[in-house]
VOBA-1610 file (N, C-alpha, C; in pm, whole numbers, padded with zeros to 5 digits, always signed):
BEGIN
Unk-01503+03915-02930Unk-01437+03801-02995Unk-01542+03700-03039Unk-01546+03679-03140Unk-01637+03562-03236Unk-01573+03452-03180Unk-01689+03332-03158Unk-01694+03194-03136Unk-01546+03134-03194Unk-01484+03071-03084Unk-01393+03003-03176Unk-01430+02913-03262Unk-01335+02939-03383Unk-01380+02837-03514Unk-01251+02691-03504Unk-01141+02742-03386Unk-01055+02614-03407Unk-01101+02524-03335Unk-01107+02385-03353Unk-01123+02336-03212Unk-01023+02301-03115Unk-01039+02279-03002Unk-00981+02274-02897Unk-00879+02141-02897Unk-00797+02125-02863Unk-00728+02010-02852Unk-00764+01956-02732Unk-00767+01800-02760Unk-00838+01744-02602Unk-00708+01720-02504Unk-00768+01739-02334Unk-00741+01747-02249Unk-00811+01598-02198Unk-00697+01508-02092Unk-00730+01436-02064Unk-00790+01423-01881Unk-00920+01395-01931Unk-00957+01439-01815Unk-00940+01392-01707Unk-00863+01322-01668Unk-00806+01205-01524Unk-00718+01302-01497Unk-00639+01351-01625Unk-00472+01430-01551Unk-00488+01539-01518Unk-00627+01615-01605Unk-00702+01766-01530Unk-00746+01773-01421Unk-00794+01649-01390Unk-00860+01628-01246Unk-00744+01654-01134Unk-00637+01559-01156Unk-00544+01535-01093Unk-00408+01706-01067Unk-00460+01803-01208Unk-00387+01869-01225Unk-00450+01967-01104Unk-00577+01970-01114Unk-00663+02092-01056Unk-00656+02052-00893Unk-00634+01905-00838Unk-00647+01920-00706Unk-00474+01897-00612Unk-00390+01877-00754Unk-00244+01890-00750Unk-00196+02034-00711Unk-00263+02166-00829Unk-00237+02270-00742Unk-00262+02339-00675Unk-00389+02275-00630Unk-00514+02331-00518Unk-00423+02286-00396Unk-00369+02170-00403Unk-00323+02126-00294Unk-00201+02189-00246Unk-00112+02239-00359Unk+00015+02333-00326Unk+00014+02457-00295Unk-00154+02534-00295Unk-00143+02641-00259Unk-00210+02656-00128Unk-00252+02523-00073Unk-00331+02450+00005Unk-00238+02474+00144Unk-00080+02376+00075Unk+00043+02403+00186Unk+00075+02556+00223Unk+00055+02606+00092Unk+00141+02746+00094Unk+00096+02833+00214Unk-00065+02834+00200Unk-00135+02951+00253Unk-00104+02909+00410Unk-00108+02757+00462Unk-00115+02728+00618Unk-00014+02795+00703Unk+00123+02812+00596Unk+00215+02849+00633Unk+00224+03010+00649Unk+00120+03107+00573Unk+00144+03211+00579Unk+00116+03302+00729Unk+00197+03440+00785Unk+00135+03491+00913Unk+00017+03545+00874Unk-00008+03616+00955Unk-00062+03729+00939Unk-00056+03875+00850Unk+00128+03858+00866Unk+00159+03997+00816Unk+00167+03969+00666Unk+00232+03839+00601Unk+00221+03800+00449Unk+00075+03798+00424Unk-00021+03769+00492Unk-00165+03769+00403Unk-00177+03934+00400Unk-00155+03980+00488Unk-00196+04177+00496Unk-00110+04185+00315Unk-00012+04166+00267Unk+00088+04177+00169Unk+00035+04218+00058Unk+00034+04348-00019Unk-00034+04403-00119Unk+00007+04281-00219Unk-00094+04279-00304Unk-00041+04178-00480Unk-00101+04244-00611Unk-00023+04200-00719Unk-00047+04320-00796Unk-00183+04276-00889Unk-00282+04268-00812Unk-00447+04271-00814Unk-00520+04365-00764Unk-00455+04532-00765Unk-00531+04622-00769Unk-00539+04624-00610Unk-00673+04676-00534Unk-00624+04651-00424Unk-00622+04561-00276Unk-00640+04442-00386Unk-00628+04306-00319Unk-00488+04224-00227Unk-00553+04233-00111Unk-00414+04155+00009Unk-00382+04058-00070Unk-00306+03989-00023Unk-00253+03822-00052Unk-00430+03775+00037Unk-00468+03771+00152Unk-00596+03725+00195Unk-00697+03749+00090Unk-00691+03823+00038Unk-00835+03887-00056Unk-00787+03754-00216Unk-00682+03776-00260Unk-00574+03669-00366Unk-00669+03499-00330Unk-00597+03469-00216Unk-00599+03357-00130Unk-00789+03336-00164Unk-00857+03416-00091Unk-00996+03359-00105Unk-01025+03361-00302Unk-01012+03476-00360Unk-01041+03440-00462Unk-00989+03308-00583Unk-00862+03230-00461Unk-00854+03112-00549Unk-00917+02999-00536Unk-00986+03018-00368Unk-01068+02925-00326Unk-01223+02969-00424Unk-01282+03105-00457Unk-01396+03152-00537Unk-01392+03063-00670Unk-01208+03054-00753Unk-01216+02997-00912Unk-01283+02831-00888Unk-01218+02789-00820Unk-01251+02683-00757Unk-01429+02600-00716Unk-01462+02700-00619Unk-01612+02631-00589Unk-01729+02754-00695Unk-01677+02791-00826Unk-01722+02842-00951Unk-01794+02747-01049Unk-01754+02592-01038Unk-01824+02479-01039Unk-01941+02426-00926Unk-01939+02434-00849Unk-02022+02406-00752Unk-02151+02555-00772Unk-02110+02636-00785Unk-02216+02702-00812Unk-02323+02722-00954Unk-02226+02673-01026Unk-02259+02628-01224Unk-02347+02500-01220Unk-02336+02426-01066Unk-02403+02269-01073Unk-02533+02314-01005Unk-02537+02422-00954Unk-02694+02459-00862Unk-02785+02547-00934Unk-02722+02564-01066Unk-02801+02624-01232Unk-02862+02515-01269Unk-02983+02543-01331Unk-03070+02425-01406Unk-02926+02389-01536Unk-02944+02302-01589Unk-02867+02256-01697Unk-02882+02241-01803Unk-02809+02329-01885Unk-02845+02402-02040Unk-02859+02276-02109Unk-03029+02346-02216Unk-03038+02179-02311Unk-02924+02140-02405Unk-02865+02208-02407Unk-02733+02200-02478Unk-02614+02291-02513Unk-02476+02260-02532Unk-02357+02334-02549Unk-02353+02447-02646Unk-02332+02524-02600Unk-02325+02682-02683Unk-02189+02738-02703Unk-02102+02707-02712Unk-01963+02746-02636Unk-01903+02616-02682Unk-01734+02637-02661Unk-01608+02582-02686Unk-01497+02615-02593Unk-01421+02493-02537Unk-01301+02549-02469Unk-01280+02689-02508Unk-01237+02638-02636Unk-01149+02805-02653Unk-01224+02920-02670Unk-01340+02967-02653Unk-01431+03070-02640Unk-01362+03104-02492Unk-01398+03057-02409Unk-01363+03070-02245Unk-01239+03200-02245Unk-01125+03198-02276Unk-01004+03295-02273Unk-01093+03436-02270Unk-01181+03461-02444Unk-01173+03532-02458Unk-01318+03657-02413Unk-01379+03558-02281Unk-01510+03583-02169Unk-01479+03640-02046Unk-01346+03652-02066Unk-01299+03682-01901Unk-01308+03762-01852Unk-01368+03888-01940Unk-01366+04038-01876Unk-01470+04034-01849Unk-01539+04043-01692Unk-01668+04048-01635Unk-01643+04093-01550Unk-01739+04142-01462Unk-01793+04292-01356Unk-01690+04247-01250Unk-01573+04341-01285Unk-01469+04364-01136Unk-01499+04394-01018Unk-01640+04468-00944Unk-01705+04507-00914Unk-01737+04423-00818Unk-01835+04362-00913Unk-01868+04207-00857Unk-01793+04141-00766Unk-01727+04084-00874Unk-01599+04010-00873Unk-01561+04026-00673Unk-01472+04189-00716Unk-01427+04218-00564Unk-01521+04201-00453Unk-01684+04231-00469Unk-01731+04225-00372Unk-01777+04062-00328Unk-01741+03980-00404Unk-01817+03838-00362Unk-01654+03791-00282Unk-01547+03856-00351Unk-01394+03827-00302Unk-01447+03848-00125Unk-01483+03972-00079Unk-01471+04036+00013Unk-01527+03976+00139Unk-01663+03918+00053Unk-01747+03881+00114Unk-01706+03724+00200Unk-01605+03635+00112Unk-01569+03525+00101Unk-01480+03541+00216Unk-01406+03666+00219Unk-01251+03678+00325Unk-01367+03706+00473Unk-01486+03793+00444Unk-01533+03811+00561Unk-01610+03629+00631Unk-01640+03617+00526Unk-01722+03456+00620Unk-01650+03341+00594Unk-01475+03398+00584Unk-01405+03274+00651Unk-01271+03321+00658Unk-01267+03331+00770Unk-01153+03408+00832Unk-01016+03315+00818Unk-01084+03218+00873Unk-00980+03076+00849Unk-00933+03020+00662Unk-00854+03047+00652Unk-00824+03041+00485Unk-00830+02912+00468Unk-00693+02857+00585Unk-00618+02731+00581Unk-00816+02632+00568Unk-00885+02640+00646Unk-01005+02576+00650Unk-01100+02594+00534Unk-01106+02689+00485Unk-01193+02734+00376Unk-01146+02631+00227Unk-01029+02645+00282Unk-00930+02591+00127Unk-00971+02423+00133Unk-00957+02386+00252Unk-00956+02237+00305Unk-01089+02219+00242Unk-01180+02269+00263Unk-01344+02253+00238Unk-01370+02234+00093Unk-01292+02346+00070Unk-01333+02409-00097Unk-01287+02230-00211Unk-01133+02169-00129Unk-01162+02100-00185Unk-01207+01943-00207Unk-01242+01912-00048Unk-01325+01836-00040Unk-01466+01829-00079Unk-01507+01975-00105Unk-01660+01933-00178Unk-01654+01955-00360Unk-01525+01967-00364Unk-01486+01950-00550Unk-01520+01795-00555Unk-01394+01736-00495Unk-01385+01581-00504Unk-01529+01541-00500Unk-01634+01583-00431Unk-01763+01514-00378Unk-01833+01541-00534Unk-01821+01674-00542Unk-01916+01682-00692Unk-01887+01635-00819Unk-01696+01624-00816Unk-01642+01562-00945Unk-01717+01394-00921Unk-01710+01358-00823Unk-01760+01168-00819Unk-01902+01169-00860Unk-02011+01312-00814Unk-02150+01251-00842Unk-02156+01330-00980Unk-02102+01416-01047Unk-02112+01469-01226Unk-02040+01411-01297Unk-02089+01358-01366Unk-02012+01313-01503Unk-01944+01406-01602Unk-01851+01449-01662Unk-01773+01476-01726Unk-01861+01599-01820Unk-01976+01504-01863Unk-02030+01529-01999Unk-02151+01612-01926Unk-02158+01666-01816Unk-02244+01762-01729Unk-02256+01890-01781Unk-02368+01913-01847Unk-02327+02123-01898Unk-02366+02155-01783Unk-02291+02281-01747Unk-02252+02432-01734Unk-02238+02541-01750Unk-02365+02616-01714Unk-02379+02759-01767Unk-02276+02812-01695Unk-02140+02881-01816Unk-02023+02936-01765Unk-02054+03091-01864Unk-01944+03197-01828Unk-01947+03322-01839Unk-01882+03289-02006Unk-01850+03141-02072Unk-01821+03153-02191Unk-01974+03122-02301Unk-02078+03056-02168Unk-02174+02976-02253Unk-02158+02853-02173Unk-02238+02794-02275Unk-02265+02654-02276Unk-02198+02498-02205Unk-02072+02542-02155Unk-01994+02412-02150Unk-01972+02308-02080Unk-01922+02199-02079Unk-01919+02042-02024Unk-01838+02060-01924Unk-01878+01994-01786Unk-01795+01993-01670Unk-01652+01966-01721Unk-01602+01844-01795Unk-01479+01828-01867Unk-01404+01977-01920Unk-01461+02028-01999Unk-01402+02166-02081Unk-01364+02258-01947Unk-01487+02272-01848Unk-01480+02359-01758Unk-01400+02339-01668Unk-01334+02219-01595Unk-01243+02197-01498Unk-01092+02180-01571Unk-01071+02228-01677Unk-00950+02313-01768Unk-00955+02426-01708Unk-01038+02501-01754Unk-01026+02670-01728Unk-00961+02692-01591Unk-01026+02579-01496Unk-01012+02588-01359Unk-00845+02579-01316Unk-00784+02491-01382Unk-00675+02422-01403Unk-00587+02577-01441Unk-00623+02650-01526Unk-00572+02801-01594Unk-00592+02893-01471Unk-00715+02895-01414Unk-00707+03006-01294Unk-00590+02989-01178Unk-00617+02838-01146Unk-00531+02818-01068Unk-00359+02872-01086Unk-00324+02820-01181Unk-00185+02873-01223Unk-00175+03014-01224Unk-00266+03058-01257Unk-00239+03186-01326Unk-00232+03266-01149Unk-00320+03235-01081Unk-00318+03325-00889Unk-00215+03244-00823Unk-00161+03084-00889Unk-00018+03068-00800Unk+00057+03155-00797Unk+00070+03192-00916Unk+00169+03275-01000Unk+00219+03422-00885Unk+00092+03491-00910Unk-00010+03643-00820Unk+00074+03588-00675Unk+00083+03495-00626Unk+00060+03451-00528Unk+00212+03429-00492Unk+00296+03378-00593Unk+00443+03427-00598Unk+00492+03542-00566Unk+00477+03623-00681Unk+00501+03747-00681Unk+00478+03855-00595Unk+00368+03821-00484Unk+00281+03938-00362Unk+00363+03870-00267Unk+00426+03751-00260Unk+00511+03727-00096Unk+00634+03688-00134Unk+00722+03775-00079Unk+00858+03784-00086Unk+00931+03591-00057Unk+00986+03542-00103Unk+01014+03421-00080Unk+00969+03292-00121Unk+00797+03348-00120Unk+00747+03199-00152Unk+00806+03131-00303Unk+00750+03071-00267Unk+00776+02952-00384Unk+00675+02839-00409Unk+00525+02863-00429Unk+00484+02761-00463Unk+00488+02714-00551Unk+00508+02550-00565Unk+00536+02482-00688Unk+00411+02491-00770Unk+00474+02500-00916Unk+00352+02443-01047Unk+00310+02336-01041Unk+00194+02259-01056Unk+00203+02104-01096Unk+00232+02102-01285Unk+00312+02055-01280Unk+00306+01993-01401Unk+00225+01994-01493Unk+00144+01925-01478Unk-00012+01882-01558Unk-00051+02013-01573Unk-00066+02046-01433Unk-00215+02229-01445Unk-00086+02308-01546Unk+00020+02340-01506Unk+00132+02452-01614Unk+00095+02374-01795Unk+00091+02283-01795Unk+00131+02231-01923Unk-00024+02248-02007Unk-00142+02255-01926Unk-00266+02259-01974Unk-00311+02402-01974Unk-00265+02475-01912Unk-00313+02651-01878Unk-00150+02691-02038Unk-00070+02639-02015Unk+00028+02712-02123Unk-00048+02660-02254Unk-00128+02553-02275Unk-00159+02497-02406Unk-00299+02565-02452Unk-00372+02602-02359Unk-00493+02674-02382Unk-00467+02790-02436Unk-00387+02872-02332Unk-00359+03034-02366Unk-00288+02999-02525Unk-00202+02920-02539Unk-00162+02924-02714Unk-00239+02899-02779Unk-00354+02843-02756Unk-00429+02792-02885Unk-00527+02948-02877Unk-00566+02989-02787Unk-00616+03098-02805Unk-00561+03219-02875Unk-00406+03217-02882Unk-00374+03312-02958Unk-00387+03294-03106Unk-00363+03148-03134Unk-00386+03120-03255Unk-00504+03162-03300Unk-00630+03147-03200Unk-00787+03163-03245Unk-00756+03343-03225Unk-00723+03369-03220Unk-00753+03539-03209Unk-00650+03577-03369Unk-00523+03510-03391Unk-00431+03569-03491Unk-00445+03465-03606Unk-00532+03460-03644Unk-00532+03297-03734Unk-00484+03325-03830Unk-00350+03206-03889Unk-00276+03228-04004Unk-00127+03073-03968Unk-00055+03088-04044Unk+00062+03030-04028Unk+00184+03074-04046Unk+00220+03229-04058Unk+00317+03300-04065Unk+00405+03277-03942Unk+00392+03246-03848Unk+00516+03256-03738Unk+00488+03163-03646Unk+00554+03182-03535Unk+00587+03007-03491Unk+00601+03057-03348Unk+00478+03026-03285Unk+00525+03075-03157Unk+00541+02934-03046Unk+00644+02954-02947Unk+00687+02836-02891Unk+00735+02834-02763Unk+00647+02736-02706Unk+00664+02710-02546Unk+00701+02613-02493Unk+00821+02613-02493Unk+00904+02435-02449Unk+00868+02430-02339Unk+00870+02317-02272Unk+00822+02178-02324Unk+00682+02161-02386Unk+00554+02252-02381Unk+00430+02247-02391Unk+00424+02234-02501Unk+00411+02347-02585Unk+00349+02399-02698Unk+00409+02460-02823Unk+00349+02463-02912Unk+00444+02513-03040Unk+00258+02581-03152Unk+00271+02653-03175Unk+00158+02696-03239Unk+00197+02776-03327Unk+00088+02786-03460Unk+00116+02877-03619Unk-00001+02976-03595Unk+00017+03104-03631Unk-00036+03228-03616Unk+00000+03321-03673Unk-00111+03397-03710Unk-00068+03577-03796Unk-00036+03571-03943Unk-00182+03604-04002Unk-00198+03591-04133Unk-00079+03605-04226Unk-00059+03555-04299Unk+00073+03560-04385Unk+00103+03407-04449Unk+00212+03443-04552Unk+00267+03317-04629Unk+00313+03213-04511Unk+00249+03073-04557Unk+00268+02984-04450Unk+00383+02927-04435Unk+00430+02920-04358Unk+00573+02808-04386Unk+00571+02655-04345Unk+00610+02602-04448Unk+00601+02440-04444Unk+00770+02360-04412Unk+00856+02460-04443Unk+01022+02333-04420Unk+01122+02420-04371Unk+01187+02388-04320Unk+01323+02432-04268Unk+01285+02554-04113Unk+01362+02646-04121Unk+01326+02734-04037Unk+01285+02796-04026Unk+01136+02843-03986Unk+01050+02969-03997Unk+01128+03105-03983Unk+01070+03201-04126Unk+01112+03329-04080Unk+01056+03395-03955Unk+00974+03373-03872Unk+00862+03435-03785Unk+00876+03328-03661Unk+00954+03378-03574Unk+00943+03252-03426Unk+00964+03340-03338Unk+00899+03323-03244Unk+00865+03397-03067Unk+00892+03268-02979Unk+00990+03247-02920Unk+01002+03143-02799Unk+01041+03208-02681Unk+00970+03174-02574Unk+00904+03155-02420Unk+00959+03064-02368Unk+00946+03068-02232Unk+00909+02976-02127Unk+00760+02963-02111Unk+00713+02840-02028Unk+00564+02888-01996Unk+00497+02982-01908Unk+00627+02990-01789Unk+00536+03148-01706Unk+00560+03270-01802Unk+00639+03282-01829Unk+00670+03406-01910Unk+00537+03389-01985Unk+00529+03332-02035Unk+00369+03318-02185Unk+00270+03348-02101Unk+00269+03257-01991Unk+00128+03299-01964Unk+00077+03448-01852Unk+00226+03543-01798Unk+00234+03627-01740Unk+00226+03738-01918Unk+00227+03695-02005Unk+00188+03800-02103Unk+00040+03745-02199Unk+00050+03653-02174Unk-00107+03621-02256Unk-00240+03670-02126Unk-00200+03684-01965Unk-00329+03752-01940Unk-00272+03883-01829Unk-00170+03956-01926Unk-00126+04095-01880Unk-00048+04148-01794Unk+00024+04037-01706Unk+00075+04026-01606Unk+00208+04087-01637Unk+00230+04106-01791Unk+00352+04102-01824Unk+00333+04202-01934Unk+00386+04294-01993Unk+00383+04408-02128Unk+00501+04310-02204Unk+00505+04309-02320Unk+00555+04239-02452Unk+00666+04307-02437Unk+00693+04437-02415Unk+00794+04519-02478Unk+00868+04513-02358Unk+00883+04506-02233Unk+00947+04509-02115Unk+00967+04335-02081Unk+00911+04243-02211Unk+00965+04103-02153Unk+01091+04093-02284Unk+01113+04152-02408Unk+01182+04158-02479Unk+01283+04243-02413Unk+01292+04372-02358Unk+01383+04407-02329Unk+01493+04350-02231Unk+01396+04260-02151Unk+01476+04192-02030Unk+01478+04071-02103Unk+01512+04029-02229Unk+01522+03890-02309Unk+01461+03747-02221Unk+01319+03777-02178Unk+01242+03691-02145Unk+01147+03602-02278Unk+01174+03672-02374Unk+01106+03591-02472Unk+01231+03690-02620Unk+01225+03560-02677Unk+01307+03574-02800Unk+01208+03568-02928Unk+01201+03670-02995Unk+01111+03735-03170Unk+01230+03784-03249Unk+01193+03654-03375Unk+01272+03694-03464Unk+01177+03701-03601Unk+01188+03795-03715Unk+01146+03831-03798Unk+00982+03934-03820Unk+00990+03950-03944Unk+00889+04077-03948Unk+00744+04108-03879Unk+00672+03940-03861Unk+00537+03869-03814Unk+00611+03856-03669Unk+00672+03878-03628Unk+00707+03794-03471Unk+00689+03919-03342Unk+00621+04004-03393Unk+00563+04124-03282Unk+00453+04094-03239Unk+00398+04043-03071Unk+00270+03980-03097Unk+00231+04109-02951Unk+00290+04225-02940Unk+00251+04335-02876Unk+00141+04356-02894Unk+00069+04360-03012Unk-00102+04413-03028Unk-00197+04310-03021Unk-00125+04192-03005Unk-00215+04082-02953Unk-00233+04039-02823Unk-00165+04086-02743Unk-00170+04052-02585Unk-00216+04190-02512Unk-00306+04143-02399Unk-00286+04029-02313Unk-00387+03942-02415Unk-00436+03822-02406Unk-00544+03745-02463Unk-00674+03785-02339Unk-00613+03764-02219Unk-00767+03747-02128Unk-00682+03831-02015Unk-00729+03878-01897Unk-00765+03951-01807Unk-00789+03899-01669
//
């Protein structure tokens, strides 16, 4: 995927802040509460427990803290919206630093506590405008504690779905900023104004080359919820099995966005 050419719509960074330690903090409650036998709990992350889940949300997390112990790029190379489409990197890896994380802290509920008391410590001594060598490039602590804001939602989610019952809440802020990213990224991947894709309350975005439409009712509209969007913008979800179960509504010829998803991974 080529550099995004749109730019990013700004994110305000007080309510990102607030968004990222809003649902750090709800998955914060979730996990204290879990036994033993719910962390053992397969999730559909391959063959990752809910424990293995659990540490890797504490990993998205102190992913900044390790970007701040990199010398600091002479300058930005990268764009929010590049980030979506960087995400496929060494699973490999990935699992073994997961593994490593569940082995040298057994204690979740504590790990989590830590993880985000030394956020708060590094958000007070970096300024905003801090680069960050990230897996997109170049980018500003600001741009980067978005993405963070997207991981998070996206393993609440994982984190739903692997334990029978739970229910951790969205924050607000982090759902409304992870649903607005993943749309603008589809736009940067389908660029055009043929159809109208739409995520109440969040988002509303134009995409997929074709005659543009300017008045009345688009021939070309896809409307969502925001989990639904973002359980198919990073695969969680197949297009054709969320239409069949009328989880998302496509109407007209442009409104098939099957060969465009997932966006990221």
């Amino acid at each position: 995927m080529p550099p995004a050419k749109k730019r990013a719509r700004t994110y305000d960074p007080v309510k990102i802040r607030a968004a990222v330690f809003g649902q750090l903090g709800h998955v914060q409650d979730a996990v204290r509460g879990l036994s033993a036998e719910q962390l053992a709990l397969p999730t559909r992350l391959g063959a990752w427990t809910v424990r293995e889940l659990v540490a890797h949300i504490g990993m998205a997390v102190t992913a900044i803290g390790r970007a701040l112990d990199l010398p600091e790029p002479a300058k930005p190379d990268a764009v929010l919206l590049d980030w979506p489409f960087a995400t496929a990197v060494n699973s490999a890896a990935i699992d073994e630093f997961t593994r490593g994380v569940v082995h040298d802290h057994p204690d979740l509920d504590a790990y989590l506590a830590d993880v985000a008391d030394t956020l708060e410590e590094q958000l007070d001594t970096h300024p905003g405008t801090r680069l960050l060598r990230t897996n997109a490039g170049a980018l500003p602590l600001a741009d980067y504690l978005v993405t963070r804001v997207v991981e998070l939602v996206v393993h609440t989610d994982d984190l739903n779905a692997a334990v029978p019952g739970l229910d951790v809440p969205q924050d607000r802020q982090a759902l409304a900023a992870c649903t607005r990213l993943l749309a603008d990224a589809l736009a940067v991947k389908a660029p055009g104004g043929s159809t109208e894709v739409r995520i109440p309350p969040y988002a509303v975005v134009q995409c997929v080359e074709g005659l543009r439409h300017t008045r009345g009712t688009p021939p070309n509209v896809v409307e969502t919820d925001p989990l639904t969007w973002i359980r198919l913008a990073t695969g969680r979800l197949e297009w054709k099995r969320a239409l069949e179960e009328a989880e998302v509504r496509a109407s007209g010829e442009r409104a098939d966005l099957g060969g465009l998803l997932p966006l990221m991974s």
